[in-house]
C-alpha positions as CSV (number, residue, x, y, z in Angstrom):
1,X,-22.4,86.9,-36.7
2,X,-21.4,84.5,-33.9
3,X,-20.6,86.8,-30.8
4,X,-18.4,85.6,-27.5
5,X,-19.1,87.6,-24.2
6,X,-16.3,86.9,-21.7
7,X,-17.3,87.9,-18.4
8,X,-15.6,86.8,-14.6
9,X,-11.9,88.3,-14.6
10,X,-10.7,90.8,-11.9
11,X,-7.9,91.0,-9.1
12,X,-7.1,88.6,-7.1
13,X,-4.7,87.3,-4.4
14,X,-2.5,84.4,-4.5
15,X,-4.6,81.2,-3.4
16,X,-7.6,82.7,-4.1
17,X,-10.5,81.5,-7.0
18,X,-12.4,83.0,-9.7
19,X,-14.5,81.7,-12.5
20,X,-14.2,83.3,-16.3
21,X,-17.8,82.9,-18.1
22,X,-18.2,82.9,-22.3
23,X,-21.6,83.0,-23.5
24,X,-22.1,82.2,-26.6
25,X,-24.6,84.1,-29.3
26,X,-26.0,80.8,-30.3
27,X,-26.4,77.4,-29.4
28,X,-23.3,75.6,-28.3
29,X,-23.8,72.4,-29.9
30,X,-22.9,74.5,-32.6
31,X,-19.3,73.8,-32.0
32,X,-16.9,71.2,-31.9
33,X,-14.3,72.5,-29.0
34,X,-14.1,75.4,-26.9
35,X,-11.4,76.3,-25.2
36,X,-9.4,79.1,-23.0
37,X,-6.8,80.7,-24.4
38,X,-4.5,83.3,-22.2
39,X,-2.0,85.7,-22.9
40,X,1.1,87.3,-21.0
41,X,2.6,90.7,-21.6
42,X,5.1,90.1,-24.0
43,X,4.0,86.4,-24.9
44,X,2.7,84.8,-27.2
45,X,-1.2,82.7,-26.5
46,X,-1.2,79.9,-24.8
47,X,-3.6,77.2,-24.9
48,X,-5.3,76.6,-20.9
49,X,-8.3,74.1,-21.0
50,X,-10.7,72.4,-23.5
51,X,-14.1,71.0,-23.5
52,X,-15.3,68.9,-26.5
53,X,-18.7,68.2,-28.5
54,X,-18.4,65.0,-26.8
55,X,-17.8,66.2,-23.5
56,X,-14.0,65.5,-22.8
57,X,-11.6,68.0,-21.3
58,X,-8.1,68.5,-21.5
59,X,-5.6,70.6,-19.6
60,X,-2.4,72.3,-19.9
61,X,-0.1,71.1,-17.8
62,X,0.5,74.2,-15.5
63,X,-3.3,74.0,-14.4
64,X,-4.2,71.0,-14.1
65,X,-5.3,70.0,-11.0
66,X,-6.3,73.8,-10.3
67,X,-8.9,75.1,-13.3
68,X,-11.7,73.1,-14.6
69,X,-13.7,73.5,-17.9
70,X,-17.3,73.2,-17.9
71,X,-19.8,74.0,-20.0
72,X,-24.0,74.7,-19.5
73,X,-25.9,73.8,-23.2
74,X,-29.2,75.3,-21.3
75,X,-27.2,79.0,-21.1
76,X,-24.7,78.5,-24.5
77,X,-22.0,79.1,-21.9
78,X,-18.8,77.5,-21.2
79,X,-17.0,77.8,-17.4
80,X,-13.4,77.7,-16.4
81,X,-13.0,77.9,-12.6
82,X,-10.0,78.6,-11.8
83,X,-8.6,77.9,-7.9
84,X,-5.5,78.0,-6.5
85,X,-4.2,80.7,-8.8
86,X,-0.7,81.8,-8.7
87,X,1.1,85.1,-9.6
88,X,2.3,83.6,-13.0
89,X,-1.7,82.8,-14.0
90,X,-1.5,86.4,-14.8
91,X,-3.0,87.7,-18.0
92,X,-5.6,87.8,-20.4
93,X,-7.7,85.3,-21.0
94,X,-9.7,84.5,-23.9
95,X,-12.3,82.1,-25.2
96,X,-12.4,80.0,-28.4
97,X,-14.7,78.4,-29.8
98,X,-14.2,76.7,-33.3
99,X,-17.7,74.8,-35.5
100,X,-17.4,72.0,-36.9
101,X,-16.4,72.8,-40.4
102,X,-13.3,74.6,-39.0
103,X,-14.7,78.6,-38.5
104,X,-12.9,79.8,-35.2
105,X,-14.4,82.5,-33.1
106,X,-12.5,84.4,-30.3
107,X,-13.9,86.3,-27.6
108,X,-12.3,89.9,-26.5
109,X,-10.8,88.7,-23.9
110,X,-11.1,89.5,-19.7
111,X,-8.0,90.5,-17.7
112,X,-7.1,88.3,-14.7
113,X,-4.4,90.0,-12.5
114,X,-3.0,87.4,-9.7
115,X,-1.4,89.7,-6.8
116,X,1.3,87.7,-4.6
């Protein structure tokens, strides 16, 4: 049984940084993306960030620019920094990580409360 362990969310002020962890219970390669997910009171998940196999990244459009996805093979853990954050960055965020013949895996998810 693959396992995700978020780790990284807390309270924070407006402007400030923090940087969400998901270690993985076995070798990363494993997968084909991995992504962060978030999710509002009263909303529905939305998608934040994405690394692929082959190393590319994409963005949603209301972080760009602030939040970067990384990832460390040697610790089967994948990164997303997040700076600049805003009030509305406010939720629950969660990682996803899907193999290559299509199995998704979530994470529990780590609460990241941006105070204005």
């Amino acid at each position: 049984q693959v396992q995700l362990v978020e780790s990284g969310g807390g309270l924070v002020q407006a402007g400030g940084s923090l940087r969400l962890s998901c270690a993985a219970s076995i070798s990363i390669f494993s997968f084909n993306v991995m992504d962060w997910y978030r999710q509002a009171p009263g909303k529905q998940r939305d998608f934040v960030a994405q690394v692929t196999s082959g190393g590319n990244t994409y963005y949603a459009d209301s972080v760009s620019g602030r939040f970067t996805i990384s990832r460390d093979n040697a610790k089967n853990t994948v990164y997303l920094q997040m700076n600049g954050l805003k009030p509305e960055d406010t939720a629950v965020y969660y990682c996803h990580f899907r193999e290559f013949d299509g199995y998704d895996y979530w994470g529990q998810g780590t609460q990241v409360t941006v105070s204005s």
